[in-house]
KETIZA-985476 format. One record per residue (C-alpha): z, y, x. Coordinates in steps of 0.02 Angstrom, whole numbers, plus 50000, padded with zeros to 5 digits. Layout:
N
(rec (Z; Y; X));
...
END
This chain:
414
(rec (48481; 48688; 49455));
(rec (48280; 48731; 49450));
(rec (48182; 48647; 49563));
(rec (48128; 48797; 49682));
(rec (48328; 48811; 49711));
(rec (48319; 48656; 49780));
(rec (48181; 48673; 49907));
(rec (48246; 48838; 49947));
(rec (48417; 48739; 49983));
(rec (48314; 48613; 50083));
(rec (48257; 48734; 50192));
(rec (48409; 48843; 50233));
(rec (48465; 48636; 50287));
(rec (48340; 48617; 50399));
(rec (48351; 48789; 50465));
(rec (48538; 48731; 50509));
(rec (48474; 48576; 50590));
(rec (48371; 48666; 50700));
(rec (48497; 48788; 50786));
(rec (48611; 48633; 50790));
(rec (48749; 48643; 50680));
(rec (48836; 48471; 50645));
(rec (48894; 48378; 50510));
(rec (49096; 48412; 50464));
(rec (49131; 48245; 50435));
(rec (49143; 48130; 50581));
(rec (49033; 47970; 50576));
(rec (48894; 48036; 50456));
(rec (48771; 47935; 50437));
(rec (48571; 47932; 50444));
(rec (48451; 47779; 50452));
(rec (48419; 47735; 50622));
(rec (48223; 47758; 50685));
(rec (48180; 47577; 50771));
(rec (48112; 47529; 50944));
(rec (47958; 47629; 50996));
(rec (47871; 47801; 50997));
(rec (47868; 47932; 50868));
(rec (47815; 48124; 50847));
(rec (47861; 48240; 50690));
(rec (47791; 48386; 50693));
(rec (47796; 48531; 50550));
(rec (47729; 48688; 50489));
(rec (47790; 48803; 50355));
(rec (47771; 48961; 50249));
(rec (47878; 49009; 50093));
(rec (47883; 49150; 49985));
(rec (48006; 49212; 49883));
(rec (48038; 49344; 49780));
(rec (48221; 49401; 49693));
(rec (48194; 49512; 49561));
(rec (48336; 49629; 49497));
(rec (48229; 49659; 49365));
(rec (48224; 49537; 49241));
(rec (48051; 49593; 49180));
(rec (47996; 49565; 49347));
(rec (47913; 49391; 49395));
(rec (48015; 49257; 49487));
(rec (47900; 49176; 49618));
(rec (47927; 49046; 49734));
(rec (47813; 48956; 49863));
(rec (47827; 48838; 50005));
(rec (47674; 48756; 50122));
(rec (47725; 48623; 50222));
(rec (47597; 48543; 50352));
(rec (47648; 48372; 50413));
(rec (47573; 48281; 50545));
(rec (47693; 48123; 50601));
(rec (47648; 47990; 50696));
(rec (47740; 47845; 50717));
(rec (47712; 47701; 50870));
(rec (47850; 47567; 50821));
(rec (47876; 47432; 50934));
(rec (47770; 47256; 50861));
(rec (47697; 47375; 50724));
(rec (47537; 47452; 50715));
(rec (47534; 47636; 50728));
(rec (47530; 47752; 50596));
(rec (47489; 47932; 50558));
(rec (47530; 48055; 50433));
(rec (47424; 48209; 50380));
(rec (47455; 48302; 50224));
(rec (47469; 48479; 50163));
(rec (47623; 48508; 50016));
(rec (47648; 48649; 49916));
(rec (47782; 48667; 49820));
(rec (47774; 48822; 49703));
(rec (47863; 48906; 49536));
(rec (47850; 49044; 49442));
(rec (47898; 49115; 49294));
(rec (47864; 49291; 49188));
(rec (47859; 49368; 49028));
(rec (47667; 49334; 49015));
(rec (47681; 49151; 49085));
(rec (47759; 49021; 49199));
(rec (47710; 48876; 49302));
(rec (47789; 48724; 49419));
(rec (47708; 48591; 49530));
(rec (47708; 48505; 49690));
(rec (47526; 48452; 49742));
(rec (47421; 48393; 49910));
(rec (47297; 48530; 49979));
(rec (47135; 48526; 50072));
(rec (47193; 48575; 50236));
(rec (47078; 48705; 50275));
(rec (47183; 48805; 50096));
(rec (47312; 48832; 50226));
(rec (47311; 48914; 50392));
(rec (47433; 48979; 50528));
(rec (47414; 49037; 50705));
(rec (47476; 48971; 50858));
(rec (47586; 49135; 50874));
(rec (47658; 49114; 50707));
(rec (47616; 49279; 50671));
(rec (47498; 49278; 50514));
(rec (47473; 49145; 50371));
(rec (47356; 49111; 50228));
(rec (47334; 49010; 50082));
(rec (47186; 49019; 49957));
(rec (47189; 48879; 49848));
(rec (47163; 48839; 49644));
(rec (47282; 48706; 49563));
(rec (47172; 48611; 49432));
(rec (47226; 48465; 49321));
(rec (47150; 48335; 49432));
(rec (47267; 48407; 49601));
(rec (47342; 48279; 49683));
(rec (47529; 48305; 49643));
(rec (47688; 48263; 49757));
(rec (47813; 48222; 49639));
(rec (47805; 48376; 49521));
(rec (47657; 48367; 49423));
(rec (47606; 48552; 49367));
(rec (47626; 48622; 49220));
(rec (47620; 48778; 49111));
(rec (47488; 48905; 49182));
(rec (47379; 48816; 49319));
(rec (47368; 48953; 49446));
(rec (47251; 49046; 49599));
(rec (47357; 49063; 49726));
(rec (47318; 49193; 49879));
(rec (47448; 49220; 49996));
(rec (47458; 49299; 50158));
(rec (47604; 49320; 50294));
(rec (47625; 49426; 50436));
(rec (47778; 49421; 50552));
(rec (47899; 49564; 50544));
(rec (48015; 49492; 50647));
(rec (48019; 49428; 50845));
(rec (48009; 49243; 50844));
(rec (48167; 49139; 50861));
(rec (48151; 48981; 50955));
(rec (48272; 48831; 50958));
(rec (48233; 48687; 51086));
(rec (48335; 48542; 51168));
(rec (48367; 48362; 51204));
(rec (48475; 48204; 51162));
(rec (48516; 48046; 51196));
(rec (48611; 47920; 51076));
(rec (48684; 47749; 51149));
(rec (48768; 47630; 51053));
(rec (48778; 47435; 51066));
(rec (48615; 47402; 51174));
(rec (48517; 47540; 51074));
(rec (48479; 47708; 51127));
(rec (48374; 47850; 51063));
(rec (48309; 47984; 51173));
(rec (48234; 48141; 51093));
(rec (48157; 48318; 51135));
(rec (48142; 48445; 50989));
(rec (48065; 48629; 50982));
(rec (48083; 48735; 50817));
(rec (48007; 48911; 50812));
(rec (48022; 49044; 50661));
(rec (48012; 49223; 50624));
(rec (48024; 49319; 50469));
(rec (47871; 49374; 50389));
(rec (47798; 49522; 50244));
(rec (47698; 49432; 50121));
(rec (47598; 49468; 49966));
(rec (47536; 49332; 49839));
(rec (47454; 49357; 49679));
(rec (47435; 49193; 49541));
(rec (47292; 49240; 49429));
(rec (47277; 49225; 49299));
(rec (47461; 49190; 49249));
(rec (47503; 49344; 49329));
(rec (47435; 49510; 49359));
(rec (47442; 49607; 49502));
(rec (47512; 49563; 49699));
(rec (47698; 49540; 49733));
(rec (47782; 49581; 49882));
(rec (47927; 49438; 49944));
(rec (48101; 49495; 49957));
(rec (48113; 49338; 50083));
(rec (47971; 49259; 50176));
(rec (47943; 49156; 50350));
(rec (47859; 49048; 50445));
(rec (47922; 48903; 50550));
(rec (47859; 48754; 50653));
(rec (47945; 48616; 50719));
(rec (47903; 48460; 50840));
(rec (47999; 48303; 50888));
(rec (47969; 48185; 50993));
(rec (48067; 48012; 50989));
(rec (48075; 47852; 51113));
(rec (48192; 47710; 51040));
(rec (48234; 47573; 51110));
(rec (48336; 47413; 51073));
(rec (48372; 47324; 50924));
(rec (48413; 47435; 50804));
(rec (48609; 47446; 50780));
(rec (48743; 47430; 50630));
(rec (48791; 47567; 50514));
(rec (48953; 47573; 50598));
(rec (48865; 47659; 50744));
(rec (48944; 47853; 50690));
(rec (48804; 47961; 50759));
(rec (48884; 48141; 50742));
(rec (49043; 48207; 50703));
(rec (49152; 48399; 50705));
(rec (49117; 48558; 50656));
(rec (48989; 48675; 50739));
(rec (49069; 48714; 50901));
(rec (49036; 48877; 50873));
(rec (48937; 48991; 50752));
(rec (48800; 49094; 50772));
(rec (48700; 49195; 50909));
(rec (48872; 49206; 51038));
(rec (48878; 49361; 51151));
(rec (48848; 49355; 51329));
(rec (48961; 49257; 51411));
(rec (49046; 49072; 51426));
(rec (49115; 48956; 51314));
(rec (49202; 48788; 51301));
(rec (49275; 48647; 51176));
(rec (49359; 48516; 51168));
(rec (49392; 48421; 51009));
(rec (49494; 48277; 50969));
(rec (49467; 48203; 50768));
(rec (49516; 48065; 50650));
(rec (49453; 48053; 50496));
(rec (49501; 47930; 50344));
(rec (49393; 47912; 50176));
(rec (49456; 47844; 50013));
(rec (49331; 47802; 49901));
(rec (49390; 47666; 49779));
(rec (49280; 47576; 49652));
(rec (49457; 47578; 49531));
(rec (49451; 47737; 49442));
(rec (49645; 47717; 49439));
(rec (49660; 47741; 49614));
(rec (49682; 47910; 49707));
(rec (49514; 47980; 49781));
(rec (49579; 48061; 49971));
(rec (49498; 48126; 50115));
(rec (49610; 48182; 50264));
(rec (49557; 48235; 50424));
(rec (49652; 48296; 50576));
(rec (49565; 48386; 50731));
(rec (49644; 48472; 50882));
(rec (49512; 48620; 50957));
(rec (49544; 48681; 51134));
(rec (49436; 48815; 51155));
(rec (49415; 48945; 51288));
(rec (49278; 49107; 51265));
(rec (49238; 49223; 51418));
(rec (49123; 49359; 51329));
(rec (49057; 49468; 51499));
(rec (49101; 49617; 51399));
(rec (49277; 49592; 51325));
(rec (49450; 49483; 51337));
(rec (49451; 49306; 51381));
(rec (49535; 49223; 51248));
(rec (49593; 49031; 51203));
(rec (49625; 48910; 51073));
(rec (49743; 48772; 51062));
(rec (49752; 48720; 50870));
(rec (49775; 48543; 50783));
(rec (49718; 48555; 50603));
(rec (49754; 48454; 50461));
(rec (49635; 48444; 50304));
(rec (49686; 48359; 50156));
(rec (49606; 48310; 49992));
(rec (49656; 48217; 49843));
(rec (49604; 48185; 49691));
(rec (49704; 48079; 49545));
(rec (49852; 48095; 49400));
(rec (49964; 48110; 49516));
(rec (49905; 48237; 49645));
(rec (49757; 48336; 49654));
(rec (49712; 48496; 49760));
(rec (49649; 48514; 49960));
(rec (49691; 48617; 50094));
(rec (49722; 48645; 50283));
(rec (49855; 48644; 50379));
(rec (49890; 48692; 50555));
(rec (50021; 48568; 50625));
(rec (50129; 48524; 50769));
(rec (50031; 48433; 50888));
(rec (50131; 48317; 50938));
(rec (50116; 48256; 50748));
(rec (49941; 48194; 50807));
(rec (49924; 48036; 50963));
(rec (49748; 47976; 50998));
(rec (49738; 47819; 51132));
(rec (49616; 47863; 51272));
(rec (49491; 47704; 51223));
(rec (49480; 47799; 51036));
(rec (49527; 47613; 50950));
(rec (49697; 47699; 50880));
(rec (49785; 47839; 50820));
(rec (49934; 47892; 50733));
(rec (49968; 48054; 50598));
(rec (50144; 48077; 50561));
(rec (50160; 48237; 50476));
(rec (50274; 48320; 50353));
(rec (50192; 48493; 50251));
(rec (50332; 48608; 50196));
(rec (50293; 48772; 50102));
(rec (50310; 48868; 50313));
(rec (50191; 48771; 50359));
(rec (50069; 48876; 50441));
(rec (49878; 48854; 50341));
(rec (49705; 48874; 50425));
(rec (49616; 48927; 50258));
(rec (49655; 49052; 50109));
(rec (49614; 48947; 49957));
(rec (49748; 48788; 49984));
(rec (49757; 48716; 49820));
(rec (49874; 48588; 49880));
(rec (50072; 48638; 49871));
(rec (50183; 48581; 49987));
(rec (50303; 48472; 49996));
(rec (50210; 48329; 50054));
(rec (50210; 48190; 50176));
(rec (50047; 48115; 50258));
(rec (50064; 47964; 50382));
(rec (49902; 47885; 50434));
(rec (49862; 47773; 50553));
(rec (49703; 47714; 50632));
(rec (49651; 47549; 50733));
(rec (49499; 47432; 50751));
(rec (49397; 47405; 50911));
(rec (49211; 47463; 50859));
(rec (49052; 47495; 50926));
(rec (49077; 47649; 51021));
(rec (48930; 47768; 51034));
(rec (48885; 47903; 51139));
(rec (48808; 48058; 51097));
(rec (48737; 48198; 51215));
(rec (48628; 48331; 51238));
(rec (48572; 48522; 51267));
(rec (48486; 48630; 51161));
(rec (48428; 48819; 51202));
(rec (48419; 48992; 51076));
(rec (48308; 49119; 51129));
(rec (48241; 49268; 51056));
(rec (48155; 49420; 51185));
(rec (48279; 49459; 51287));
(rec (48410; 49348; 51219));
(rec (48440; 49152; 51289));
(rec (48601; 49020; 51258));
(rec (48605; 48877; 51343));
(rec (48734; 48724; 51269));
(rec (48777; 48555; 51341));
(rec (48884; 48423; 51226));
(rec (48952; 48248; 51226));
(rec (49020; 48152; 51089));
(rec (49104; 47979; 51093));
(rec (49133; 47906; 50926));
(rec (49207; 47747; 50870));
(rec (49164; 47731; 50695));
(rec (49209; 47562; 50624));
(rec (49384; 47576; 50621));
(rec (49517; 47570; 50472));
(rec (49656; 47678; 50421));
(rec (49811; 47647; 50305));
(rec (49864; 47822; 50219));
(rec (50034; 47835; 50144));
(rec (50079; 47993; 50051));
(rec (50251; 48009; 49972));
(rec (50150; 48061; 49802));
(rec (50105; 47878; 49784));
(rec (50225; 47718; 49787));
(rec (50087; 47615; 49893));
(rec (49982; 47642; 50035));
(rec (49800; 47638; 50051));
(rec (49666; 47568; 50195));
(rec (49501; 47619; 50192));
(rec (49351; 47657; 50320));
(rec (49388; 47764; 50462));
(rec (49322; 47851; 50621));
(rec (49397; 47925; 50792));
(rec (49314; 48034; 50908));
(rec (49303; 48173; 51048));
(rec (49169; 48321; 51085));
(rec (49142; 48432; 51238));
(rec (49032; 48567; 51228));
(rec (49004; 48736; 51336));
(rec (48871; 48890; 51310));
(rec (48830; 49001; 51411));
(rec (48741; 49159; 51333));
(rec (48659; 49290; 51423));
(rec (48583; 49459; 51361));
(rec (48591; 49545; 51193));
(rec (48503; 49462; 51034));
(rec (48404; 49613; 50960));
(rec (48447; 49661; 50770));
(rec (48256; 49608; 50718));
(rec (48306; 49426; 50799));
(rec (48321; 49358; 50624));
(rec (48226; 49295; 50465));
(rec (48190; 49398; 50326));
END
């Protein structure tokens, strides 16, 4: 994979992040920020182009402006100022590839987020940020301008677990952009992108208590619901155990199972009320016995979760009418799964809102979670003459939107 694949996959991530989609796996894990005071904030511009010519350059560009500051508790305070770009190109009359450190003033965006420049020469003595250039060392002038209305993502959360707790208020703002660049002398002429933006981003964090053990889950479920909704209400309610086999013996089986019942009611203002009452089972395994994945929608009364979330049972028996939730099952029926879960762990608490709005657009959406995330699980299935016990993780989520107005067709990036 080239490296300006990656950064572009970086930032369709973060993009993610920002209009709140979690993590499918419940319990994920991310280093916990300790005790004190902290602000993140970002800017950035990329450029793209996607030629279907092949004579035609590939070019790739991203500026990222980072000022963080960080105020930990018994620490002295630190600040971080720095100006990345990230850029690659390549051409029948030449190529280049670097990450370097700007002067700030090579790089400037409005308040509005509605223009952008950069003017700046890479030399051999550039400062470089993990990619040291190489091939052509290029000019680079590029200039955005919004084409888009910009699309704003805000909200707030609170994490609690064992004593700790981490309170946090974010705002991420974007819009799509037309941009030209030119890279002299590698390249001759301007370019128009086939994708451009520009984004910013702020967070602000207050943590405090000790900071807490690993086995504090702090997310879980799919998105509760995906994209821009319509006008209207929605709620859901989701119920999940999850069980991960990951054995150091490569001549064990490698299995992932997770079950989740969705209740799920949507009131569009223009349309039918509709709901959801669904337990899911997801299956994976991997070994010389079995292999393949899929989902499976099952009875629920296959699935019992105790109301303190320190046990639950899957007792569950695939045949080939089974209904499935996906279209590429790999994974044949019959088979039997039993799993069950126990352990008393930390339980941690998750909640917040977070708001979408774009002109005459706005959703609003309120969630809990309540996770505990150190427990274990045995799986037995009848492919194997033994059972297994592994890591594990049980959980609910409540969330509800409510959406009002239309989200305009230019509400989107380029």
């Amino acid at each position: 994979m080239s490296a300006h694949r990656r950064i572009a996959l970086g930032i369709a991530a973060a993009l993610a992040a920002s209009v709140g989609l979690a993590s499918a796996t419940l319990g994920a894990q991310a280093q916990f920020i300790g005790a004190g005071n902290y602000d993140f904030a970002h800017t950035n511009a990329f450029f793209q182009t996607s030629p279907s010519d092949f004579t035609q350059p590939s070019i790739f560009i991203s500026v990222n402006v980072e000022h963080d500051i960080s105020m930990p508790l018994g620490a002295p305070r630190t600040t971080t100022d720095n100006v990345q770009l990230f850029y690659d190109f390549s051409s029948e009359s030449g190529f280049g590839e670097g990450c370097v450190f700007l002067n700030p003033s090579d790089f400037t965006v409005s308040s509005d987020l509605q223009t952008a420049t950069l003017s700046t020469t890479i030399a051999q003595d550039t400062p470089t940020c993990g990619f040291p250039p190489f091939g052509t060392l290029p000019t680079i002038d590029v200039t955005w301008t919004a084409s888009t209305p910009v699309l704003s993502f805000s909200g707030t959360g609170r994490f609690a677990c064992v004593g700790y707790t981490n309170e946090s208020r974010s705002s991420n703002s974007s819009d799509g952009a037309n941009a030209t660049a030119t890279l002299a002398p590698a390249l001759s002429g301007s370019f128009a992108a086939t994708r451009a933006s520009i984004l910013s981003s702020d967070q602000l964090i207050h943590a405090q208590g000790a900071v807490p053990p690993d086995t504090c889950a702090q997310g879980f479920g799919k998105g509760a619901f995906g994209g821009f909704l319509a006008a209207g209400t929605y709620s859901q309610n989701v119920v999940q155990a999850n069980a991960n086999l990951f054995p150091n013996d490569p001549s064990m089986p490698l299995i992932f199972v997770t079950v989740r019942r969705i209740a799920g009611t949507s009131r569009p203002l223009s349309g039918v009320a509709t709901s959801t009452n669904e337990t899911d089972l997801d299956v994976f395994v991997q070994s010389s016995t079995l292999s393949g994945s899929g989902c499976f929608v099952i009875d629920p009364t296959n699935f019992t979760v105790s109301s303190d979330l320190t046990s639950a049972a899957l007792h569950s028996k695939l045949t080939g009418q089974t209904p499935t939730c996906q279209s590429n099952n790999s994974l044949s029926p019959p088979l039997n799964v039993d799993v069950t879960w126990s352990g008393p762990g930390p339980i941690s608490t998750i909640s917040g809102d977070s708001q979408i709005a774009c002109q005459r657009y706005h959703s609003v959406t309120s969630s809990r979670q309540t996770i505990n995330g150190s427990g274990t699980a045995t799986i037995a299935l009848d492919a194997f003459t033994s059972s297994f016990t592994t890591t594990a993780a049980i959980g609910t989520s409540d969330s509800r939107t409510t959406a009002t107005g239309v989200l305009a067709p230019t509400c989107t990036l380029n």
